[in-house]
C-alpha positions in Angstrom: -4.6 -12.2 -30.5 -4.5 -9.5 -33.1 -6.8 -6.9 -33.9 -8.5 -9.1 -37.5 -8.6 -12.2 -35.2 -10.7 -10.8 -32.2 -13.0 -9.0 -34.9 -13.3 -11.8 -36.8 -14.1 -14.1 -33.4 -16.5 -11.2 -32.2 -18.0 -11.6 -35.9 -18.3 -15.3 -35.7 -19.7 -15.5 -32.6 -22.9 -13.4 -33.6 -23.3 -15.8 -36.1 -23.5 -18.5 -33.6 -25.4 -16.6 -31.2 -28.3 -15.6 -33.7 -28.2 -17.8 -36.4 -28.2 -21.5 -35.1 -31.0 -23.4 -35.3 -32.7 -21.3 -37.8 -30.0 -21.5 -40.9 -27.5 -24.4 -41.2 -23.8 -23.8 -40.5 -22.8 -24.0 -43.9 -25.2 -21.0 -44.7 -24.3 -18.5 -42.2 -22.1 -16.8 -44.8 -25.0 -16.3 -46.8 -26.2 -13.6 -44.0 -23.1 -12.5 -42.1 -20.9 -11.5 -44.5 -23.3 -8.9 -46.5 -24.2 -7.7 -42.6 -20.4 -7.2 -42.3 -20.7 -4.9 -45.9 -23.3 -3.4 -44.6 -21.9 -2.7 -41.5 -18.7 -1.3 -42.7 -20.6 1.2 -44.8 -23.2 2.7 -42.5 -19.5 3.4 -39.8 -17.8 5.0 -43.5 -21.0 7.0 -44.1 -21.8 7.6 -40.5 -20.5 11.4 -40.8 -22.1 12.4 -43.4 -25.3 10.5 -43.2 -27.6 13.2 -41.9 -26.3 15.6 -44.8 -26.7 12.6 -47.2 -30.4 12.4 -46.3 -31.2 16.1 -46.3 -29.2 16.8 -50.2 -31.4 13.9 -50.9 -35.0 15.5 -49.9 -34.1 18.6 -50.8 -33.1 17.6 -54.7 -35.6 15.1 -55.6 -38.0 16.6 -56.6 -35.8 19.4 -58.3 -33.8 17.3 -60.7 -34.3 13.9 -62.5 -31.2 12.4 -60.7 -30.0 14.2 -57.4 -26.9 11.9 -57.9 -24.6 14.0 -58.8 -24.9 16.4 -56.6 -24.8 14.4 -53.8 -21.8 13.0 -54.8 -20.1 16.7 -55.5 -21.1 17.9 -52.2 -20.0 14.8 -50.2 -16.8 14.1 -52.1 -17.4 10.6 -52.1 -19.0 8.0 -55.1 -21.4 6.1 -52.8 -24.0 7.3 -50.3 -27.5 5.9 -49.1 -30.6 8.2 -48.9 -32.7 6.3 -46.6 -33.1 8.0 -43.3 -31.8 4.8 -42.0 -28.8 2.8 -41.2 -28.5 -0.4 -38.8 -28.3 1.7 -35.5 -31.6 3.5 -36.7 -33.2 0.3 -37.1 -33.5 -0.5 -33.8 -35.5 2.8 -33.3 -38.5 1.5 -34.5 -38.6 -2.9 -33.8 -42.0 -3.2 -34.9 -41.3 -2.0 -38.9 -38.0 -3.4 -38.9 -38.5 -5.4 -42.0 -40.3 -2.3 -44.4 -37.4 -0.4 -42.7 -34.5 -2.4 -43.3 -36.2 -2.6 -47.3 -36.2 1.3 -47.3 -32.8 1.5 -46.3 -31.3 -1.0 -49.0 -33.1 0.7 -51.4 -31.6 3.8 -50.9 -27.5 2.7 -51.4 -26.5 4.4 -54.5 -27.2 1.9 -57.5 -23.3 1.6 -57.6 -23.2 -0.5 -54.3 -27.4 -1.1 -54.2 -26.3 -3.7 -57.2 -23.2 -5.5 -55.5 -25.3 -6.0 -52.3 -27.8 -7.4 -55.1 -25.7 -10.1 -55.9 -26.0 -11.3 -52.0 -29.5 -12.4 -53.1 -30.7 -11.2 -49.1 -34.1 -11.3 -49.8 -34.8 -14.7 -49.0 -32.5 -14.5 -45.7 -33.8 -11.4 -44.6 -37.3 -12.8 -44.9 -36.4 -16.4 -42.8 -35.4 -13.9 -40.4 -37.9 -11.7 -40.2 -40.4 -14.3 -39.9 -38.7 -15.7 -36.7 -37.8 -12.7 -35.0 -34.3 -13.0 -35.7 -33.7 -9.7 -37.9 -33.9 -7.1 -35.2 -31.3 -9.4 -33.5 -29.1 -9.8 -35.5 -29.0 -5.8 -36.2 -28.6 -5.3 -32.8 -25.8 -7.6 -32.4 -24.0 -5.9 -35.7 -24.3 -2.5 -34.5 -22.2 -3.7 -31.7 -19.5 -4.5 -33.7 -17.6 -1.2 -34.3 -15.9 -0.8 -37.8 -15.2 2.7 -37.5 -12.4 3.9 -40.4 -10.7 5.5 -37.5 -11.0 2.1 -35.5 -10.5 -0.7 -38.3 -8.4 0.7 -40.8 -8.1 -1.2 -44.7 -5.6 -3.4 -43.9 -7.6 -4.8 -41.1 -10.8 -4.6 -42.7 -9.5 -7.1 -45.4 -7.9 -9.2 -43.2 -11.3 -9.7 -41.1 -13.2 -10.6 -44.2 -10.8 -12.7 -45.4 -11.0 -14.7 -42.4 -14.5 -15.0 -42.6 -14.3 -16.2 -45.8 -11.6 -18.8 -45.2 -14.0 -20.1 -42.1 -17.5 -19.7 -44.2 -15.7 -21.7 -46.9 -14.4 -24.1 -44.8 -18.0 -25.0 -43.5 -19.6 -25.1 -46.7 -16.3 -27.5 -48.1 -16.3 -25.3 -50.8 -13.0 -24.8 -52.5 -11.1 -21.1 -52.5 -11.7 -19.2 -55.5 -15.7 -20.7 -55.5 -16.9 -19.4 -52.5 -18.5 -15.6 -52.5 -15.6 -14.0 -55.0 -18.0 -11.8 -57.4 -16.1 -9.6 -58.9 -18.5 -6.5 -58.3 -18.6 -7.7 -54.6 -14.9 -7.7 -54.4 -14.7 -4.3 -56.3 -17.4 -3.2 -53.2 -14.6 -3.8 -51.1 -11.8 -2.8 -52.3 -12.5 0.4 -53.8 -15.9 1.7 -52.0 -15.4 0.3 -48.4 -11.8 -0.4 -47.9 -10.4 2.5 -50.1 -13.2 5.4 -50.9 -13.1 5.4 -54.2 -14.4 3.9 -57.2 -12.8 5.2 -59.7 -10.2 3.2 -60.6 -12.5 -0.1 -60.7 -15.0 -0.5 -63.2 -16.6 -3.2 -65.3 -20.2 -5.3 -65.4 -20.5 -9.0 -64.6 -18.7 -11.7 -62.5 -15.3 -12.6 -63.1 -15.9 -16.0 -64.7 -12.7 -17.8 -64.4 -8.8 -16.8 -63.9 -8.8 -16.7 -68.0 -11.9 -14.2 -68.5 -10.3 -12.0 -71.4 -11.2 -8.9 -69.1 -8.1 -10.3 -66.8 -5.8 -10.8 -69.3 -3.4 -8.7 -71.0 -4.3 -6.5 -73.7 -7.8 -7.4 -72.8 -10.9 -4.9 -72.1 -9.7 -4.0 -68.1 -6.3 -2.6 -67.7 -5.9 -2.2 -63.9 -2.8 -1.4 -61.3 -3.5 -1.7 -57.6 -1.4 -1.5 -54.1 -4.2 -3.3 -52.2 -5.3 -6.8 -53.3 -7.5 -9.2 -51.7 -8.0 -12.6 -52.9 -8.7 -15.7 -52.2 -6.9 -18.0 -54.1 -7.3 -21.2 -56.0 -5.4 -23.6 -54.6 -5.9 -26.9 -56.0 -8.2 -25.9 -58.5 -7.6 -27.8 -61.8 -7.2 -25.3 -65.1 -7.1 -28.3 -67.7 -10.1 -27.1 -69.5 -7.5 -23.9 -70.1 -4.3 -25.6 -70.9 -4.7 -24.1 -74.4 -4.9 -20.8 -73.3 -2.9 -20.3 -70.4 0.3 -22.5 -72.6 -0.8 -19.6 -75.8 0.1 -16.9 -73.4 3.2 -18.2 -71.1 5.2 -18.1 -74.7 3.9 -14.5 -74.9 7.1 -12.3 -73.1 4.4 -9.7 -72.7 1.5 -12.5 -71.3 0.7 -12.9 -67.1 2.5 -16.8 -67.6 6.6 -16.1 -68.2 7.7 -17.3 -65.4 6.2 -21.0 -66.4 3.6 -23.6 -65.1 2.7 -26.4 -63.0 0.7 -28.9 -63.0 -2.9 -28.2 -64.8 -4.5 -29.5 -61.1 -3.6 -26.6 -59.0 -3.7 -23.2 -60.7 -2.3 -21.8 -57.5 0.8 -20.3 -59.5 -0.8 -19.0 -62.5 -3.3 -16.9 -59.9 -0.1 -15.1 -58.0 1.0 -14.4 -61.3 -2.1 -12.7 -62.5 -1.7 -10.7 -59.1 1.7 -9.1 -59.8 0.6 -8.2 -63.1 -1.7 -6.4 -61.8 0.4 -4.7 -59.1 2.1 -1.4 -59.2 5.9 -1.8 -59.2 
């Protein structure tokens, strides 16, 4: 079994352990896979956490916005001031739940409004009220994503395994099921890569043909490192105008043709490879 796969079954199987009987199986993505984020974050951070913390207390009530300082000195463009991460949680069992607020709240706003989209709250609180959150933290701090133990590659693999089963459960169909763009920019530039940078933008991506994906449109971006989840069998007949406009463009995402308007699978690998560096 390869590295994703026992991760991923690991992953799973906390799920299983903590959540059944308390959430329905088609809602365990709901919880896990922001826990995975989070958990991928705090093992990135985990270096540089205590200096994180004290830049933090020792600038806030010096400047307006001790932002950018903590960025300069830690090189990196996300952080989380709280004295807590998941480990640290389990310090104190009885204030786990004013805890665990404290320490979302204090992500930089960059990733603090990506694990926003999540919508936790309600979760957290189901949890909380049956016992289940300190579980479940102790079960995730188990799971090691260390950089120097998961690398990228394998860190996207896992998720998108998790997906593929989450969405399987929930019979949702791929390119529906948990593919914010913010949440995907989290992960790609922030936890897989260290950087955001060379991601930006505000909103959701709201369909293959958002003008922000298109060519000549308001995002212009070139990656080595894509994860997707594609829409296979998803129908684009409400685009046909659109996407037949641009495949007679010899500068447009659609030259090499189209298929049927019921499964946009091959107009979403084409979009992919425009946006991958040669």
């Amino acid at each position: 079994m390869s590295k994703f796969q026992e991760l991923s079954s690991l992953i799973w199987n906390v799920a299983d352990d903590v959540l059944r009987g308390l959430f329905k199986p088609h809602e365990y993505g709901d919880v896990i896979l922001p826990f995975v984020i989070l958990r991928r974050l705090d093992c990135v951070l985990e270096p540089r956490k205590d200096e994180i913390y004290r830049l933090y207390e020792e600038y806030r009530t010096k400047v307006e916005d001790p932002s950018p300082v903590i960025r300069s000195q830690i090189k990196a463009e996300f952080y989380n001031t709280s004295k807590y991460d998941l480990s640290r949680l389990k310090q104190d069992p009885k204030n786990v739940g004013i805890n665990f607020r404290n320490y979302i709240n204090g992500f930089s706003k960059n990733v603090y409004d990506i694990i926003e989209n999540f919508q936790l709250d309600k979760p957290v609180e189901k949890l909380l009220k049956n016992n289940w959150l300190f579980l479940l933290i102790e079960k995730f701090t188990a799971v090691d994503l260390h950089p120097n133990a998961v690398d990228n590659h394998t860190m996207g693999q896992v998720f998108e395994e998790l997906l593929r089963r989450f969405s399987e459960m929930s019979n949702e169909t791929s390119g529906e099921h948990y593919t914010p763009r913010d949440i995907v920019r989290l992960l790609v530039s922030l936890v897989f890569s260290g950087t955001a940078d060379d991601l930006r933008g505000e909103g959701k991506i709201r369909s293959l043909f958002d003008p922000c994906c298109g060519t000549g449109g308001m995002l212009t971006i070139l990656i080595t490192i894509m994860i997707t989840n594609p829409p296979f069998g998803v129908s684009w007949k409400s685009e046909e105008e659109f996407v037949t406009g641009e495949s007679q463009n010899p500068h447009g995402r659609f030259t090499a043709g189209t298929l049927r308007t019921s499964d946009g699978s091959l107009l979403f690998l084409q979009h992919m490879i425009s946006k991958m560096v040669a």
